[in-house]
N, C-alpha and C positions, 0 to 999 in steps of 0.2 A: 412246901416246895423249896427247893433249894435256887439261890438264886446267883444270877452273874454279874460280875462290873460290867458296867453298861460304858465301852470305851474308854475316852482320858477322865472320864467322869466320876463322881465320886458315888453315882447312884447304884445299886447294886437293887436288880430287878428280876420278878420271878420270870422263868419259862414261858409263861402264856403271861398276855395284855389284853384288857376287855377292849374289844376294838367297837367304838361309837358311831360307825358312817352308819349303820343303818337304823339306828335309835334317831336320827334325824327327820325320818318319817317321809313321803308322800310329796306331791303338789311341785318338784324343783327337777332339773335337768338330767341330774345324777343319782334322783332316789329309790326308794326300794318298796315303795308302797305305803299302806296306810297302815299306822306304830301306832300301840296304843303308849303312851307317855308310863301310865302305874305299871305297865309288863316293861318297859325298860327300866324306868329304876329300881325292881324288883330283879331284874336279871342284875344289873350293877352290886346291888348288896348282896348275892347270892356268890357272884365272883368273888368278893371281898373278905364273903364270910370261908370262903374257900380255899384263902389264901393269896389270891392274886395281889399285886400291890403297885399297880399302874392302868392307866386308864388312858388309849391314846383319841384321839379327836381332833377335827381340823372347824375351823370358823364354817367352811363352806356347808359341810355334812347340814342339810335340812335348813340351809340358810341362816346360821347361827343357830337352831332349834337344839340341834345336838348339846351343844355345850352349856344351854340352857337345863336342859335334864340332867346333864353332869351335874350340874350344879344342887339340883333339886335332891336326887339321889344321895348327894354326900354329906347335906344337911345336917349338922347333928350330931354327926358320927364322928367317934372319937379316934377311930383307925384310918383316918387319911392317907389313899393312896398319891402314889406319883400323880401327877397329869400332865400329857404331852398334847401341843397343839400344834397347827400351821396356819401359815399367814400362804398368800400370794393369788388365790382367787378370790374375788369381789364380785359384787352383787349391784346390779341398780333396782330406784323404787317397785321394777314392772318385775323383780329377780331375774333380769337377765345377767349374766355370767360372764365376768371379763380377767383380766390376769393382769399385775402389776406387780413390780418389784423395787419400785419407784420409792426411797424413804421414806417422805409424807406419807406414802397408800402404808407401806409397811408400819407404822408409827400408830396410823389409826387404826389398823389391824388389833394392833398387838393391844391398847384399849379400851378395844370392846371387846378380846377375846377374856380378857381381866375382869370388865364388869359384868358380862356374861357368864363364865366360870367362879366368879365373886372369890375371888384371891388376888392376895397382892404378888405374888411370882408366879411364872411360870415358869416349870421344874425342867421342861426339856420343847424348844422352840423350834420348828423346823419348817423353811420352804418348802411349799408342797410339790410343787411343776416347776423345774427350769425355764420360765416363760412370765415373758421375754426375753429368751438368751443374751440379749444384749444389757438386759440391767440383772444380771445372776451378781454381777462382783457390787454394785451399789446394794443389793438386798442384801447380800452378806456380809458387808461393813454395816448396814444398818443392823442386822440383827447383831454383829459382836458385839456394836456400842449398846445399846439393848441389853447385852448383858454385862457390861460395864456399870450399866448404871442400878443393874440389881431388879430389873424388870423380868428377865427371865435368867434362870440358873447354870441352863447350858443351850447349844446352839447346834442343832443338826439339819438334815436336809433329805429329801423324799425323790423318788426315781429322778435323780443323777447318774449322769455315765462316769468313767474315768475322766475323761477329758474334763469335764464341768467339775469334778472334785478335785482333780488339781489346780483347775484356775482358783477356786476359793480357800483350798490350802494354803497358797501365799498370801492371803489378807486374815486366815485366823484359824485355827484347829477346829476339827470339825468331829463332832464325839459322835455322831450315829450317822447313819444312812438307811432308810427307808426305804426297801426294793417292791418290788411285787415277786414272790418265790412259793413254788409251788409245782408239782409233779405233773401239770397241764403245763408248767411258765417255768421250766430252770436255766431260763438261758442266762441269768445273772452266776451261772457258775464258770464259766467261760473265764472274765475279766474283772469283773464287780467283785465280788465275793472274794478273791484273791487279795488283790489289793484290799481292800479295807482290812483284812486282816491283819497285812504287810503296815500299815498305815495307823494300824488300834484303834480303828473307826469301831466302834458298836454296830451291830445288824439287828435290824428289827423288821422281821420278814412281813408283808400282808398279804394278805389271800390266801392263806398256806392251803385253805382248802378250798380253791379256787370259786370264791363268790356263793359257796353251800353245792357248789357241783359233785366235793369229790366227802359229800357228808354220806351217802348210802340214802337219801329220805327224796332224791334228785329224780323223779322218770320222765319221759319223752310227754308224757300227760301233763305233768305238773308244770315242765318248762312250759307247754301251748298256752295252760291256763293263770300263767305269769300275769298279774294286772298291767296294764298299758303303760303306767307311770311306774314302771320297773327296769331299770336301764339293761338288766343281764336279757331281757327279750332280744334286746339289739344284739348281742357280743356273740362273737362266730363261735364262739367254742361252748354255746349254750345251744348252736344251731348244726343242722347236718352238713356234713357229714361229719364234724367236730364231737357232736352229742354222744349218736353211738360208740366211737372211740373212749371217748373221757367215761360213761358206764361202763365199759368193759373192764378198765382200770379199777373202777369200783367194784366191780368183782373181786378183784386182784385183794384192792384190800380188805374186802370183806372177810375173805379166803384167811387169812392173814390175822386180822381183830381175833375172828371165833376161836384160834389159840390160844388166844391172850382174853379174854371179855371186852373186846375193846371194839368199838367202832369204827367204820372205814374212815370217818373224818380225826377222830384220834389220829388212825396210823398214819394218814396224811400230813397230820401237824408233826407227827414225830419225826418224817422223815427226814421233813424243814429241818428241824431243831439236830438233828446227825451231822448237817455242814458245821465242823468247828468254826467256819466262820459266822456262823447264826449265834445271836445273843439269847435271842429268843423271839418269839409269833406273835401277833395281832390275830386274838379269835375275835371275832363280831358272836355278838348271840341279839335275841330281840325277845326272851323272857327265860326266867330260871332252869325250865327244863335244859334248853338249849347249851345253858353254861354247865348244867351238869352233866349231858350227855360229852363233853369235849374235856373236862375238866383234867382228868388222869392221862391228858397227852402230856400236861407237864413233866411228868415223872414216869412212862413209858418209855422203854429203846427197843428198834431193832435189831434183829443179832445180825449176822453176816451171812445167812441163807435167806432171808427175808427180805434184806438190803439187792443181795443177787437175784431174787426173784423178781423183783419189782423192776431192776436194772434190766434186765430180758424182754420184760413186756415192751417199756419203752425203746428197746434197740427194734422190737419187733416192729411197735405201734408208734414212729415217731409222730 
């Protein structure tokens, strides 16, 4: 796969990032069900073995669990990819879920995201939630000195708006930004998207296929029989009248793939990756099949009747 500079950065990274939130497994507020640990670091070295060459994850994914299998996965292996992390949600003993941005919180963050991932750097460090809006500019001094001191490599940041990326532009350069982007979610094209291009912020889109919604494997069946401790049960666009819209679309790209061999979660990521201002995607997979079935989005485009077809549905279908 061919890959891009990733911002003011020196990292130069493929099209698709094995995205880690749902290798974090079951049991916590925000998970995805019950992972089996050997089918995620099998999907991990499957990505790697396929080219991919980053791996992004945040402390929170499975309560640290996440980064724990990072860890276990990369064992060994002589082809080390990137790995990106975030600091700003916290956990107490009962794993309830709190947010700081607080230096000390960030500080010990960034510690156990170290001895957890078992590296001495991390390659690309990013607030997850602007939250507490009122200590955004304290976690963002914290994190540049952080990279002052050779703790992590570069310093980015996760669903921020304009307003919040210029307040922390005047305390230090900020090489990525982490949206939520995707053909259910493009409202980042609006104002986000622009700007960071204007700005050489790096984009590293997540959910491009909206949480396995817009993968084709998604029916009205599957979603009811969602386990309980799966948070897309809750999320309106996994429910009606959201649901039927977002399968119709998958039509769309189904319609679309079988041109090409390609699957509707493929065309989905590719479309992502068409905004020149996308560096590149965060796919999630949870075992090998998964990363192969998505894999050839990296090096997929669509042409400009394919592009206008899909642009029709949603003028249709907002």
């Amino acid at each position: 796969m061919q890959t891009k500079q990733l911002g003011n950065s020196e990292l130069h990274i493929t099209p698709i990032g094995f995205g880690a939130w749902a290798i974090g497994g079951g049991g916590w507020a925000f998970g995805w069900g019950a992972q089996d640990d050997q089918e995620s670091m099998e999907a991990i070295a499957r990505a790697l073995d396929l080219g991919v060459n980053w791996i992004d994850t945040a402390a929170i994914y499975g309560l640290g669990h996440s980064e724990e299998v990072v860890a276990k996965a990369l064992k060994g292996r002589s082809n080390r990819p990137y790995i990106f992390t975030k600091c700003s949600m916290i956990w107490d003993e009962k794993g309830e879920i709190g947010r700081s941005l607080k230096a000390d919180s960030v500080r010990r963050e960034v510690e156990a995201s170290l001895r957890r991932l078992d590296i001495e750097t991390i390659d690309l460090y990013q607030i997850h939630w602007p939250n507490p809006e009122s200590e955004i500019e304290e976690g963002w001094t914290t994190l540049s000195k952080l990279k002052d001191e050779g703790k992590v490599r570069y310093i980015g940041v996760s669903n921020f708006n304009v307003e919040q990326l210029k307040r922390i532009q005047k305390i230090a350069p900020v090489t990525s930004l982490q949206p939520p982007y995707s053909l259910v979610k493009p409202d980042v094209e609006k104002e986000i998207l622009p700007f960071c291009k204007e700005n050489n912020m790096g984009v590293i889109v997540y959910s491009p296929m909206q949480s396995g919604l817009l993968t084709g494997k998604m029916t009205s069946e599957r979603v009811a029989n969602l386990p309980d401790d799966d948070w897309r049960k809750q999320s309106n666009e996994f429910q009606e009248p959201r649901l039927s819209r977002n399968l119709k679309l998958v039509e769309v790209l189904q319609h679309i793939g079988k041109q090409h061999d390609r699957s509707p979660g493929e065309v989905a990521i590719a479309w992502t990756l068409n905004n020149p201002a996308v560096t590149a995607a965060i796919v999630g997979a949870r075992n090998p099949k998964q990363v192969e079935g998505i894999i050839a989005a990296g090096e997929f485009r669509l042409n400009q009747q394919e592009l206008d077809q899909i642009a029709a549905f949603l003028g249709e279908n907002p």
